[in-house]
C-alpha positions as CSV (number, residue, x, y, z in Angstrom):
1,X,0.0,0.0,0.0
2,X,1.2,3.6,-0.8
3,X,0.8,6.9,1.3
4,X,0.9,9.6,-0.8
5,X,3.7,12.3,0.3
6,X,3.2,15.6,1.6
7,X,5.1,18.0,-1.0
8,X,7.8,20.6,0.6
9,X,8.3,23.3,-2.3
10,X,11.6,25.0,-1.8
11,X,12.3,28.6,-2.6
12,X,15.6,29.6,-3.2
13,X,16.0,33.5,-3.5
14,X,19.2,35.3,-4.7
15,X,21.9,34.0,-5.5
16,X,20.2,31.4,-7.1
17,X,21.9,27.8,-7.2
18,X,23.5,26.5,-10.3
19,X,21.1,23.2,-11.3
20,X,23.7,20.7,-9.8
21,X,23.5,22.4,-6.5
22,X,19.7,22.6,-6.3
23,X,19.5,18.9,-6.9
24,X,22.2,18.1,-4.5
25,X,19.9,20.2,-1.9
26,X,16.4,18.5,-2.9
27,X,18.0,15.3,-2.5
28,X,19.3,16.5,1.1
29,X,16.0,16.9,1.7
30,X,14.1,14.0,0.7
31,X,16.7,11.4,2.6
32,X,15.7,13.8,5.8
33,X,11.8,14.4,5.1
34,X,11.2,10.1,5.0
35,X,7.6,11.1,4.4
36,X,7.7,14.2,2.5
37,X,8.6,14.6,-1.8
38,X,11.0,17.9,-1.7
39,X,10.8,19.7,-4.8
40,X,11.9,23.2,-6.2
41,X,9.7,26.1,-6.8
42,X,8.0,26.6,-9.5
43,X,8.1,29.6,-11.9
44,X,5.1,30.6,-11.6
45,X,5.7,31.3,-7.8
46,X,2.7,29.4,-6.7
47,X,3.3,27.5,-3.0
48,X,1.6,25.0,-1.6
49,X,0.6,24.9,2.4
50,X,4.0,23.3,3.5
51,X,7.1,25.4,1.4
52,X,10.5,26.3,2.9
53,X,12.4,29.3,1.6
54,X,16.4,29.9,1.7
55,X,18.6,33.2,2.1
56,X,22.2,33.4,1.9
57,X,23.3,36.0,4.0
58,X,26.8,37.0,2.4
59,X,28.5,33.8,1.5
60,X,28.9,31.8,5.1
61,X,25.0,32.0,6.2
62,X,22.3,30.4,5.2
63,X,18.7,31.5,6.6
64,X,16.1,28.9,6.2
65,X,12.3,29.6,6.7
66,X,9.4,26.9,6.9
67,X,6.0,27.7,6.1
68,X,3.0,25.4,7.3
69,X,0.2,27.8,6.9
70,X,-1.3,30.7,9.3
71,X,-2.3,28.4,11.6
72,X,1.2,27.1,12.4
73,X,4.3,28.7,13.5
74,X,6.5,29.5,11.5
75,X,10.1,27.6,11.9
76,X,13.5,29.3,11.4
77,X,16.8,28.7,11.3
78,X,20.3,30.3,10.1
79,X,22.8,27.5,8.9
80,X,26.6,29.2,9.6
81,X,29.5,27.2,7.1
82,X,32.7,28.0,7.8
83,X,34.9,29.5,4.7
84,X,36.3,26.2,3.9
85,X,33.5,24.7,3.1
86,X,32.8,22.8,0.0
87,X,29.5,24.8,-1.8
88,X,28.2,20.7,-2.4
89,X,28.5,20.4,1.4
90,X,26.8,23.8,2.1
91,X,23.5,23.0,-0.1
92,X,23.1,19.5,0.8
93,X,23.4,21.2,4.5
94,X,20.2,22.9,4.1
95,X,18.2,20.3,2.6
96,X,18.7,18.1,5.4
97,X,18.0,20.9,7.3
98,X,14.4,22.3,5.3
99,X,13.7,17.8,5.6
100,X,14.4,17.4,8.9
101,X,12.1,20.7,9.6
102,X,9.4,19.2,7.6
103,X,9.4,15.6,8.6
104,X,8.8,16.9,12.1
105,X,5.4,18.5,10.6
106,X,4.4,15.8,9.3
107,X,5.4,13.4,11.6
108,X,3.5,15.4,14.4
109,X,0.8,16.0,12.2
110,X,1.3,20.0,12.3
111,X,-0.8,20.1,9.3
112,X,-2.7,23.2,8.2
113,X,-6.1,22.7,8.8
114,X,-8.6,23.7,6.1
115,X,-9.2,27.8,6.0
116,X,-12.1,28.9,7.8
117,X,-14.4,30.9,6.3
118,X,-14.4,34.1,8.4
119,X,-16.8,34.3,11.1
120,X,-20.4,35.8,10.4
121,X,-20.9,39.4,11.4
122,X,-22.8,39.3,14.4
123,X,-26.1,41.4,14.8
124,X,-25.6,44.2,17.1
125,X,-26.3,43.3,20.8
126,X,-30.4,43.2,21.7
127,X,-31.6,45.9,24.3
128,X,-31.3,44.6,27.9
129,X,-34.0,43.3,28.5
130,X,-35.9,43.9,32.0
131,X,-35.2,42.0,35.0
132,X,-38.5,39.5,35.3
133,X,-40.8,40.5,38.0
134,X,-40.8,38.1,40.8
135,X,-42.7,34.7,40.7
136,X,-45.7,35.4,43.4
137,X,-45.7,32.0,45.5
138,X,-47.7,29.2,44.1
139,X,-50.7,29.8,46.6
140,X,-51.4,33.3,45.2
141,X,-51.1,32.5,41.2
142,X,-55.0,31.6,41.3
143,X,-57.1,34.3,40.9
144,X,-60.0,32.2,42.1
145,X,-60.9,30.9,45.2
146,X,-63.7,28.6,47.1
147,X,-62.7,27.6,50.6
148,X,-65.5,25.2,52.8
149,X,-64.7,25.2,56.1
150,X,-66.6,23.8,59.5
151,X,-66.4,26.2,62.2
152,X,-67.0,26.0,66.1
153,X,-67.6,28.9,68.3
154,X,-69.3,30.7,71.0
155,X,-73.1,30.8,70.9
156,X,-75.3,32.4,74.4
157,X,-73.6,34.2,77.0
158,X,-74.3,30.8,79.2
159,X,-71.0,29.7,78.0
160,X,-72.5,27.2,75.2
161,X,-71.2,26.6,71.9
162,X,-72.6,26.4,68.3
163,X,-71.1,24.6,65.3
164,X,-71.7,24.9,61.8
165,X,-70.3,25.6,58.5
166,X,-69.4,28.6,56.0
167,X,-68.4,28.5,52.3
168,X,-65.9,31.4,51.2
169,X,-65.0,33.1,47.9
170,X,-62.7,35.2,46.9
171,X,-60.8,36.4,43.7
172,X,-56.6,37.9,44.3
173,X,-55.9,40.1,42.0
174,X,-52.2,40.8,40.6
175,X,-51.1,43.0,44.1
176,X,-52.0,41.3,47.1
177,X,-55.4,42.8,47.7
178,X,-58.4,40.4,47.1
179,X,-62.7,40.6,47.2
180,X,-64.5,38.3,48.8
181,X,-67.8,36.9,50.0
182,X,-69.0,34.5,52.1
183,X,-72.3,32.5,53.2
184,X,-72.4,30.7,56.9
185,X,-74.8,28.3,58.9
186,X,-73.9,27.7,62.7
187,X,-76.6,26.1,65.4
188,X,-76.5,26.0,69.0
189,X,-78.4,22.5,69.6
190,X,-81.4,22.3,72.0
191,X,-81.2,22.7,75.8
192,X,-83.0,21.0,78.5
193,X,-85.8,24.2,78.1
194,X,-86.2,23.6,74.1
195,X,-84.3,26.6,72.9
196,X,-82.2,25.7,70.0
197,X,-80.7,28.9,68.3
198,X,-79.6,29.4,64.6
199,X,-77.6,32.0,62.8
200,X,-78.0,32.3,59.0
201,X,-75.9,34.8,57.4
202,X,-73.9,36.1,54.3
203,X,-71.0,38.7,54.0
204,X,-69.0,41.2,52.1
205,X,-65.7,42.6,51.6
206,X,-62.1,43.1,50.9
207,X,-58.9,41.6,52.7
208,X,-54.9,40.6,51.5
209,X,-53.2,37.5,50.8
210,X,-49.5,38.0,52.1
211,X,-46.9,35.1,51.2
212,X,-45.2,33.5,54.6
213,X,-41.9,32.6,53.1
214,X,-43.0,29.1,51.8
215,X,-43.8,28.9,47.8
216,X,-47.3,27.1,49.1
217,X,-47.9,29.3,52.3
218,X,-49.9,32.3,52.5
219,X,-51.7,34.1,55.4
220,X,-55.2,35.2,54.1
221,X,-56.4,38.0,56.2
222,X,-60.5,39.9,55.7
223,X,-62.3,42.3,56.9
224,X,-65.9,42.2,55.7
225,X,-70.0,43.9,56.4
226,X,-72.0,41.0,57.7
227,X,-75.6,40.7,57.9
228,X,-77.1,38.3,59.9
229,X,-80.7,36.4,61.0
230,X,-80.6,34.8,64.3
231,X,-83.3,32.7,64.6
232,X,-84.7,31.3,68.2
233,X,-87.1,28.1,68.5
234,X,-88.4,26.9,71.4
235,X,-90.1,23.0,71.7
236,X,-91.3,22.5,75.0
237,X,-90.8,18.7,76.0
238,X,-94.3,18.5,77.9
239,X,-96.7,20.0,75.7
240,X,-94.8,19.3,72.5
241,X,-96.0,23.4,71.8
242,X,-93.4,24.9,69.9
243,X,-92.6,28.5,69.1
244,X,-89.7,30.3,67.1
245,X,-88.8,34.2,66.5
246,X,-86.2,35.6,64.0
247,X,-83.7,38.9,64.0
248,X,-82.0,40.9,61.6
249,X,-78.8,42.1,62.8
250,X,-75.5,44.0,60.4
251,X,-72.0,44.4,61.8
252,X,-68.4,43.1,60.6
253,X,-66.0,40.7,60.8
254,X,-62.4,40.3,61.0
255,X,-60.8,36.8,60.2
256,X,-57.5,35.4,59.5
257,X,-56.5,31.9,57.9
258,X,-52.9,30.3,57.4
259,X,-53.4,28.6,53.9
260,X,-51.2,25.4,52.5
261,X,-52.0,24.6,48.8
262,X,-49.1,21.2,48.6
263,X,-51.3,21.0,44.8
264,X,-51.4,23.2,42.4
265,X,-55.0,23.5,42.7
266,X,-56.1,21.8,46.0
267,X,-55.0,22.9,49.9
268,X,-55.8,23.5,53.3
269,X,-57.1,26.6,55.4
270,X,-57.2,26.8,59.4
271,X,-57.8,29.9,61.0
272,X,-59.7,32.3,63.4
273,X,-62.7,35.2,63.0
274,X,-64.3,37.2,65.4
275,X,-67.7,38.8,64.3
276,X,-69.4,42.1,65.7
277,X,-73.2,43.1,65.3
278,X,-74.8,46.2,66.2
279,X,-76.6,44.6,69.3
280,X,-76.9,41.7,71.2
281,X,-79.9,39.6,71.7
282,X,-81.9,38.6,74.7
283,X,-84.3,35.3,74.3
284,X,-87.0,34.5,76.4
285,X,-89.2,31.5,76.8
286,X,-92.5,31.3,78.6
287,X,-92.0,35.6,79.5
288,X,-88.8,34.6,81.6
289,X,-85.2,35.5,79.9
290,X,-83.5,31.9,78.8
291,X,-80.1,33.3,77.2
292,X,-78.3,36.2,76.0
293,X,-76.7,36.1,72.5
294,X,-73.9,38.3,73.0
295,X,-72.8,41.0,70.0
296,X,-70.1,39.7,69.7
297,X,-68.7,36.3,68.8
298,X,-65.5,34.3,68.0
299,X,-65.1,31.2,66.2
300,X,-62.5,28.7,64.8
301,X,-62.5,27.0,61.2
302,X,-60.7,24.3,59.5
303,X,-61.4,23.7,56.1
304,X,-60.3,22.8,52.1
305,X,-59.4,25.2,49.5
306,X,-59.8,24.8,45.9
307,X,-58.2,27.3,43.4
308,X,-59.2,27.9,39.8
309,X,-56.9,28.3,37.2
């Protein structure tokens, strides 16, 4: 099998060698550069990638030059011959020189790599673009709420207690300000006189959802106009007569819930509210005073949150 050689064109500038001393250098060469063809310039003073060119300085220095392309160094050397020496010995000098050069390109594979086109011109640089605003936490990017909660708190001024349930909406707009509504059902059961109470009411207003420092964690605080019908019945457990009366009361509330939404869409609420009407309410059964519901009340929830996308 044959490997083709890598060519080494030499260029001899003035003086120029006689014919016998240009072959006695190119066959210099070729016994040092074992895998590369030396040969002479041409006339037409085209060069290939790998060339060498020679300069005599005066008549006892010789400066060689060895070309492998732009992407390679360039390799020099100046060749001093003392004034004895034979002008045979002084050109086959410096082709074993310009092969030895070039057998050490090729041998270490100091090729020269294919030109590169040049690089593109680039576009000018894009305005900076704006820092993005911060990610709100994941329980705040639904704009929709519905929390259902059970709730337990006080009831008559007898120290008794009333449970029941509320249902809460609420839509969170882009700043942490939010609207909301609610409707709520609570019932002190029966005593031993009869009297079971009930409190049916709906409300309105505004409150803030404030991020705790946990992606899913936020602290949903409201203030909201309630209006209220406390309803009284009375079943009296001889006579099996019963009798009920109703009330209309307005006030507010204030209430505050630490919400975990784990899903995307799915969490869990627990919190506190204290409601306060204009008045409170006295009951009576058979003319003589049975309970006082107090104006003002306090209760506990614990519910589920769903958010809509």
């Amino acid at each position: 099998m044959s490997v083709p050689l890598d060519a080494v064109i030499v260029e001899l500038a003035a003086p120029q060698a006689t014919p016998e001393m240009a072959s006695l250098m190119a066959s210099a060469c070729a016994a040092a550069a074992v895998r590369a063809d030396c040969q002479l310039a041409p006339s037409d003073g085209t060069l290939p990638k790998l060339s060498a060119r020679v300069t005599f300085d005066g008549a006892n220095v010789a400066s060689i030059e060895v070309v492998a392309g732009p992407q390679v160094p360039t390799v020099r050397r100046s060749v001093r011959f003392a004034d004895n020496d034979a002008e045979s010995e002084r050109w086959k000098a410096v082709g074993f020189v310009i092969g030895s050069i070039a057998e050490g390109f090729v041998a270490n594979e100091w090729r020269m790599l294919p030109e590169l086109p040049p690089p593109p011109e680039l576009p000018p640089p894009p305005d900076l673009l704006p820092p993005p605003e911060p990610r709100a936490p994941a329980a705040l990017r639904s704009p929709l709420v519905l929390d259902a909660l059970s709730l337990v708190g006080s009831a008559l001024d007898d120290g008794t207690v009333r449970a029941g349930a509320t249902v809460r909406a609420a839509y969170l707009f882009d700043f942490p300000l939010l609207i909301c509504t609610s409707f709520r059902y609570s019932l002190r059961p029966a005593d031993e006189l009869g009297l079971e109470v009930h409190w049916i009411g709906a409300s309105l207003g505004l409150g803030s959802a404030i991020a705790l420092g946990m992606e899913e964690l936020v602290l949903d605080a409201r203030l909201e106009m309630v209006g209220e019908s406390l309803i009284a019945t009375v079943e009296e457990p001889v006579s099996g007569g019963n009798d009920s009366t109703s009330r209309w009361v307005g006030g507010g509330r204030v209430s505050a819930h630490v919400v975990y939404l784990p899903l995307r869409y799915f969490g869990v609420l627990a919190g506190v509210d204290g409601t306060l009407v204009q008045s409170g309410t006295v009951v009576e059964v058979d003319d003589a005073r049975s309970g006082r519901v107090p104006p003002y009340s306090l209760a506990g929830t614990l519910g589920l949150r769903v958010a809509f996308p």
